[in-house]
C-alpha positions in Angstrom: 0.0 0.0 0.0 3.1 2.5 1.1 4.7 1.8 -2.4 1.6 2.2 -4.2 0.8 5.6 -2.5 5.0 6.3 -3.4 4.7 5.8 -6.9 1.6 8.2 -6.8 3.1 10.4 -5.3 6.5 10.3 -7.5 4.6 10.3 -10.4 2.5 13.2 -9.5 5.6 15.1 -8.6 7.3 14.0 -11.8 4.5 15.3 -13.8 4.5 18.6 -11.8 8.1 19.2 -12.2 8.1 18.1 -16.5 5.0 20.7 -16.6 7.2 23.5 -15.3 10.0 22.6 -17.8 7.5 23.3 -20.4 8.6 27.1 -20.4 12.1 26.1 -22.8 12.3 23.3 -25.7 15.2 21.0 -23.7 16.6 20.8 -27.2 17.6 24.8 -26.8 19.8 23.8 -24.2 23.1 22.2 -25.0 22.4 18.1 -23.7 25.9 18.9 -21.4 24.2 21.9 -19.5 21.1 19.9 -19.1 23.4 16.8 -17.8 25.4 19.5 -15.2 21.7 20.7 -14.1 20.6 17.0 -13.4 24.1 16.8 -11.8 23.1 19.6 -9.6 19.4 18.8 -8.8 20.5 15.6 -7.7 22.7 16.7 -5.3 20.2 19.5 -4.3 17.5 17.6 -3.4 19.6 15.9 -0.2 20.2 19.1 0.9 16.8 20.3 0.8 15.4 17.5 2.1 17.6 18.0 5.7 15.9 21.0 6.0 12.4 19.5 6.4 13.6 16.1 7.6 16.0 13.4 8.2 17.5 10.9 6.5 18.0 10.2 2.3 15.4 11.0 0.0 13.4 8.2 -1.0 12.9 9.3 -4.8 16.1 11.6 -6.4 15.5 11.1 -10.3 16.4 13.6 -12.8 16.4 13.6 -16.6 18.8 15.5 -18.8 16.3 14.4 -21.8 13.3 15.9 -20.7 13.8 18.2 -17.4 11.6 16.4 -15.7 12.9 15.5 -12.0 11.9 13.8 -8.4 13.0 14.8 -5.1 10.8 13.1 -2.2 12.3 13.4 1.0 11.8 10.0 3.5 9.0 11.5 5.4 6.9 11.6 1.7 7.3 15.4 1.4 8.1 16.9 -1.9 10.6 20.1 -1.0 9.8 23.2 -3.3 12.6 23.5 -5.3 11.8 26.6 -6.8 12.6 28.2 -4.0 16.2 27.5 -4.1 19.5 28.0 -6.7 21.2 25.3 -8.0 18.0 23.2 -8.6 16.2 21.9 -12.0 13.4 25.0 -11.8 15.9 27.3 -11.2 18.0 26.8 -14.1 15.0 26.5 -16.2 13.6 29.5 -15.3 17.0 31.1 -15.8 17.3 30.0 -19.3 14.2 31.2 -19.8 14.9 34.5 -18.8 18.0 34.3 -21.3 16.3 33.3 -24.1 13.3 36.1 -23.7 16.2 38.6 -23.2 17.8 37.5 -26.8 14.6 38.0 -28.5 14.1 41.8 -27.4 15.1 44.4 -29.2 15.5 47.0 -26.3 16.4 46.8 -22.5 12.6 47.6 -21.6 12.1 44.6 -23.0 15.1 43.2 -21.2 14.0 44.0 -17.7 10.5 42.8 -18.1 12.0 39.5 -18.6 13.2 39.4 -15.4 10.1 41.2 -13.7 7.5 39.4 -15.2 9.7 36.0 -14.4 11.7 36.2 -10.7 13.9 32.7 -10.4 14.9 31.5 -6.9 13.2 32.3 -3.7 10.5 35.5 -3.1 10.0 34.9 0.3 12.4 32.1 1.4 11.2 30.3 4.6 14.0 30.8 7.6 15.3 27.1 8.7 18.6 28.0 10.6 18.8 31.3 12.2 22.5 32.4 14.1 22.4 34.2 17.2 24.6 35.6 19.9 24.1 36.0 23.2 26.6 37.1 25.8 26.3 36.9 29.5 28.0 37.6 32.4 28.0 36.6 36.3 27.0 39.4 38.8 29.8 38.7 41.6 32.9 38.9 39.0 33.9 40.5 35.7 36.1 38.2 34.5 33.9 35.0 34.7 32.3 36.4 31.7 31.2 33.5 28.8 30.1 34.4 25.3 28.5 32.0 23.5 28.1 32.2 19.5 25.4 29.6 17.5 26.7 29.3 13.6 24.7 27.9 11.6 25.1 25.0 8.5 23.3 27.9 6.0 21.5 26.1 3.2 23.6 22.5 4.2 21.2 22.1 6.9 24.3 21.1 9.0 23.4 21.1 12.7 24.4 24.3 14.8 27.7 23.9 16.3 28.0 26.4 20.1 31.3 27.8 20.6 31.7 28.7 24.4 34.6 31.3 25.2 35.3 31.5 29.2 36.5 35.0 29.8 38.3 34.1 32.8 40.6 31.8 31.2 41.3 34.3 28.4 42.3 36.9 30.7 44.6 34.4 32.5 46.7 33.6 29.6 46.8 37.4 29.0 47.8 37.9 32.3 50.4 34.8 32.5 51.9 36.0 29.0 52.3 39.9 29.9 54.2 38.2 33.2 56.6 36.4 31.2 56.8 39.0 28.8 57.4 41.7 31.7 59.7 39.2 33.6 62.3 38.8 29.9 61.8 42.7 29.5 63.2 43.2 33.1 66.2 40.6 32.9 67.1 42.3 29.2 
């Protein structure tokens, strides 16, 4: 029943995704750019599947032929590619955009290409925010800790905390302008 309900679902997908290809002729595109945007979709959809789930994507298909391609994560979601760079609907709507420019005669023209056609996200949803936060303990200055959250970006990565006790930096400035101090006064 699960596969059944999988191969709906890939197939519906697939058929979404060849629809939105239907904006260029594949043929107008060299077969070795489509092949590098297959290339790229495939290792996309990965990626955009950490940032709604875990694990590998159950469906990751892509052809150079037809533009057509599958990215289901392993919790059944479909990500919306078209909301990132480096994916199958962005470089199709890029081309696009390159071909209408190449058939106007003026740069009005030119511009409403990209107006009336935006590739990438509008209104990308936020996944990994960074912060920083600093704190400090009332009784003493120099037990001070700063911590910093980065972020993977786009990778999904897990945030990785960096901790920095002030109090042990202040030590080794204090033990190194000792030594420092101490060679100065035997000089």
């Amino acid at each position: 029943m699960l596969s059944k309900l999988l191969l709906i679902l890939a197939s519906a997908a697939t058929l979404a995704n060849s629809q939105s290809a239907s904006s260029i002729d594949p043929s107008s595109v060299p077969i070795a750019t489509r092949q590098a945007w297959c290339t790229a979709q495939k290792s996309a959809c990965p990626l955009l599947c950490l940032q709604i789930t875990t694990g590998v994507p159950q469906v990751n298909n892509c052809s150079a032929e037809t533009l057509s391609y599958s990215c289901i994560c392993s919790n059944s979601v479909a990500p919306n590619a078209s909301e990132y760079s480096q994916t199958m609907p962005y470089f199709i709507c890029t081309e696009a955009n390159s071909q209408c420019i190449k058939n106007c005669a003026d740069s009005a023209c030119q511009s409403k290409c990209q107006s009336d056609n935006p590739c990438g996200a509008q209104n990308p949803p936020r996944v990994n925010v960074t912060t920083t936060t600093a704190s400090s303990a009332a009784a003493s200055t120099t037990s001070a800790a700063a911590t910093v959250v980065e972020t993977g970006g786009a990778t999904g990565a897990a945030p990785r905390a960096y901790s920095v006790d002030m109090g042990h930096v202040s030590g080794l400035c204090v033990l190194v302008g000792s030594v420092v101090a101490g060679l100065a006064v035997l000089l």
